[in-house]
Structure formats: C-alpha cells, structure tokens
C-alpha positions in Angstrom: -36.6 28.0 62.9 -33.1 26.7 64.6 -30.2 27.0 61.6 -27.7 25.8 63.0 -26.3 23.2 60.7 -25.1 21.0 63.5 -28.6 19.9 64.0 -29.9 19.7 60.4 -30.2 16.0 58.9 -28.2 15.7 55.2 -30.7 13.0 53.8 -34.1 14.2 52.3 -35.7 11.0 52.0 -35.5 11.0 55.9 -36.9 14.6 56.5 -39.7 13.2 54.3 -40.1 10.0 56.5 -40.2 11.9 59.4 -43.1 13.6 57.9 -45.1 10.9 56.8 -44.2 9.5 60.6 -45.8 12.5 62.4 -48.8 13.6 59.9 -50.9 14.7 62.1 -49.6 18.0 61.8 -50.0 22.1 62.5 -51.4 23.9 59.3 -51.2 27.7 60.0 -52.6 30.9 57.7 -53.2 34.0 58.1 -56.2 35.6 57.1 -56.8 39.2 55.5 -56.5 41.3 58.7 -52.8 39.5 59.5 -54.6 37.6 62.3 -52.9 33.8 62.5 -54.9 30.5 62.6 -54.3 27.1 63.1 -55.3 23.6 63.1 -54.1 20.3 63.9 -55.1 17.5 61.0 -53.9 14.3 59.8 -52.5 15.0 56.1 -51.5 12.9 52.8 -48.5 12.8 50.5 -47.9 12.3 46.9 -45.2 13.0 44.2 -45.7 14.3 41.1 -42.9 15.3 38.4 -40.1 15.7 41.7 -43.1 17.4 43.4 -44.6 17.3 46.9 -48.0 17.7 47.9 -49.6 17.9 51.3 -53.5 16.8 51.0 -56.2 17.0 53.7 -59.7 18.3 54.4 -61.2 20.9 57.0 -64.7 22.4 58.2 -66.1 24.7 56.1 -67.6 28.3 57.6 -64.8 28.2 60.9 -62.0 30.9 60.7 -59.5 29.0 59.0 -61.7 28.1 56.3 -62.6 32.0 56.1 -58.7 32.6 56.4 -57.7 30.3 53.7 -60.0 31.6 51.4 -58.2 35.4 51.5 -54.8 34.0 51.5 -53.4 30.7 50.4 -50.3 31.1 51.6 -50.1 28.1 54.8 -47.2 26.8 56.9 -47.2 23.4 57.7 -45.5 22.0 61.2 -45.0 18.5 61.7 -43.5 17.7 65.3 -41.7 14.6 66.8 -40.7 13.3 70.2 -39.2 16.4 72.6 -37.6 16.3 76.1 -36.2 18.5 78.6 -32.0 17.8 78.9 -30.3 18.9 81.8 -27.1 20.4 82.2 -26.3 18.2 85.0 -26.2 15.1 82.6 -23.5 16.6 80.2 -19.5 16.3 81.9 -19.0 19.9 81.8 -22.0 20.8 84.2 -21.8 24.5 84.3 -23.6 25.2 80.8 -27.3 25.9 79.8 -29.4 23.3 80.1 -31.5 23.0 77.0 -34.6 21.0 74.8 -34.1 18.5 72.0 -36.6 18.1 69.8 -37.8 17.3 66.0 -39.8 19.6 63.9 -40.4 20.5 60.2 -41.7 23.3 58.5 -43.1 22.7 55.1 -44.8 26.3 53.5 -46.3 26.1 50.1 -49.4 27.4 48.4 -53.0 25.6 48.9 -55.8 25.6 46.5 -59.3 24.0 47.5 -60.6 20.8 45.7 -64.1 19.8 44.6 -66.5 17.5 44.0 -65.0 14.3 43.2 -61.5 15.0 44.5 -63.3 15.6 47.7 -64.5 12.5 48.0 -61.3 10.8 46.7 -59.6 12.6 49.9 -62.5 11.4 51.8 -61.6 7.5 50.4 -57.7 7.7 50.8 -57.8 9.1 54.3 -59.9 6.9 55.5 -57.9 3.4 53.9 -54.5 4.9 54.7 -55.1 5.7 58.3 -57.2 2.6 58.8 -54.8 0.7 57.5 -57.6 -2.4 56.7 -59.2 -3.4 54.0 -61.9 -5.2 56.3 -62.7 -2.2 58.1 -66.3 -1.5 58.5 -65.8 2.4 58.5 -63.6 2.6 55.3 -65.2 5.5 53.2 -66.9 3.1 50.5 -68.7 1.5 54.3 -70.1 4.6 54.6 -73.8 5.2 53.3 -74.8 7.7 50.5 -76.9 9.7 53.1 -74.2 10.0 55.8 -71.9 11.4 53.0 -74.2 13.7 51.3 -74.0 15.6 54.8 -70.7 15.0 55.6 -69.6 16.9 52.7 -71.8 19.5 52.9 -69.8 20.3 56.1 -65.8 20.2 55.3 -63.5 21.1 52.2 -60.9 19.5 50.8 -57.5 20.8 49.7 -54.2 20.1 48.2 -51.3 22.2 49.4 -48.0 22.8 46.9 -45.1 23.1 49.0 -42.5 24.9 47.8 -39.8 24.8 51.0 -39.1 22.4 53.8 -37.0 23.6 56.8 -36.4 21.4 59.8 -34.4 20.9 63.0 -33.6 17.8 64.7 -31.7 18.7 68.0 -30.2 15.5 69.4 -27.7 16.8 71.0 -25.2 16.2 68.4 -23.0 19.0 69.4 -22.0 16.8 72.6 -18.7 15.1 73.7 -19.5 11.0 73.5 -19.8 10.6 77.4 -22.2 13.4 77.6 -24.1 12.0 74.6 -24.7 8.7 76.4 -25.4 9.7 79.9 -27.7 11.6 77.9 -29.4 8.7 76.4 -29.1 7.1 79.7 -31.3 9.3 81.6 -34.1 10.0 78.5 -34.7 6.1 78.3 -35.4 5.6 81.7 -37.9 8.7 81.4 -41.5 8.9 79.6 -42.5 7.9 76.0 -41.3 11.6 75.4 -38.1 11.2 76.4 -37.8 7.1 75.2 -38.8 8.8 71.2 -36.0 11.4 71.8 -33.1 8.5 73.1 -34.4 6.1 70.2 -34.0 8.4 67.4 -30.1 9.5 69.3 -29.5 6.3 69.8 -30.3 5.2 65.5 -27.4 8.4 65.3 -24.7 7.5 68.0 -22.6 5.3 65.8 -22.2 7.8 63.1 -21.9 10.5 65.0 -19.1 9.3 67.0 -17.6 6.7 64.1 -13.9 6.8 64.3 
C-alpha cells in the first residue's frame, strides 16, 4: 500500500462511503501451502458496537472455498476510478509521469455462516443490489426448489475487519495550474479518466482554499 500521507483522506465516514460505492470488490486468502487466491464479489456492510463487518457468499468445493477453510485470515480490496497522468500536463514537464487512482484495503478475520444466516445473505443481497421492492427476482420471488439447490452450491460468510488502509492519489501534491490542466485533460478522456477528474474536482477547492 502507498503511505504517503499526502494522498490519504482524514475523514473515515468517506473511506467507508467509498467502500460501500465500489463493493464489488477483491477478497484474497491464502490457503495452507502459502499459495494466494482471489475472487471478485459484491459484499454487505453492517455496524455493530463501533464494529465493521463485510458479508457475502461464494461457491463451495473451488479453491478459495478450500483456502478459506485452512486459514481465515482474508484481505479485502475495493477499487475506484484510475487513469494514466502525464508528465506533459503538469508545468514543470521534466518529471515522472505517474497513475492516480483509489483503492482500499480492509483485512480482518472471516468465519462461515449457516443455515438461516445463509439464506438471510441470500435475501439482503438480492433487495440491496436490486434496489426494488417490485422485482420479480428478489430472494422471497425465488421458488423453494431453486433454493434448496442453490444453497447446496455456495457458502456464506461474515468477515471481522480489523484494519482499513487506503490511498486516494489525486494528484494532491500538484501546484494549482498543474492540478487543473490535469482535470482538463482526464474529463475530456474515458469514463476512467471522467471518475478520476470528478472525485479531483469534489477536492480542488479545499485543496487550494486560501
């Protein structure tokens, strides 16, 4: 992880909206043999007693299933909008050019949940990332049968986390002309480079307030 401070955000309740905002996210293990796995699922958050909790489901029998099992120790990554910057935009042109980006990295302790909690993940996943109550594949739309297999194929689990790191390099070490040319060329590039100059842009005024 990138530690220099000039890139780290102060507030925690935005580290955790930029979470919530990306949460289709990187869970990585390792199993036994110190072999790494990984894989990319949508997640749910909840609060208990100042705490946070990561909650999800996977297939059962693949590696990472087999990997979580030996060690419960996971990383999780969440990523955000990236782009290329160029040295050429910046008024002092002879320098590196370099990458901004956002990522955290949330690491805690996992332990697998059963029978009705799977299910409960089942329903809460389904209504939070359909967002409507009218859909017709909600979990309770879902028949008995089609269940009954369906859980006889992943696992659910609820991850403790017990540190969050992050970077979010936005090229806040630049002078203010640099700074906006930059913004000037990432919004006229791709929906990368647009996320990258929004989430500069909701920073420019504090950054350079005089």
């Amino acid at each position: 992880m990138y530690t220099l401070p000039t890139f780290k955000e102060k507030d925690p309740a935005v580290i955790l909206e930029f979470m919530k905002a990306h949460s289709f996210a990187m869970l990585m293990a390792v199993d036994a043999e110190q072999r790494p796995v990984a894989t990319q699922i949508p997640f749910l958050f909840a609060e208990r007693e100042g705490q946070l909790y990561l909650r999800g489901h996977i297939m059962k029998g693949n590696d990472h299933h087999k990997a979580l099992e030996q060690n419960k120790q996971v990383l999780v990554v969440f990523s955000g909008p990236h782009a290329y910057i160029s040295a050429s935009w910046y008024e002092n042109k002879q320098q590196a050019s370099t990458w901004n980006y956002m990522s955290v990295h949330a690491r805690g302790e996992l332990s697998f949940l059963d029978g009705e909690e799977l299910l409960k993940t089942l329903d809460d996943t389904t209504g939070y990332y359909e967002n409507n109550p009218a859909s017709p594949s909600l979990y309770k739309e879902l028949s008995p049968e089609y269940v009954m297999r369906l859980t006889k194929a992943i696992v659910a689990f609820e991850i403790r986390i017990t540190s969050i790191e992050h970077v979010f390099k936005l090229s806040q070490n630049r002078d203010q002309k640099s700074y906006e040319n930059i913004l000037a060329k990432l919004e006229a590039g791709d929906p990368n480079a647009q996320g990258v100059a929004h989430e500069m842009r909701k920073r420019k005024d504090q950054l350079f307030a005089s």
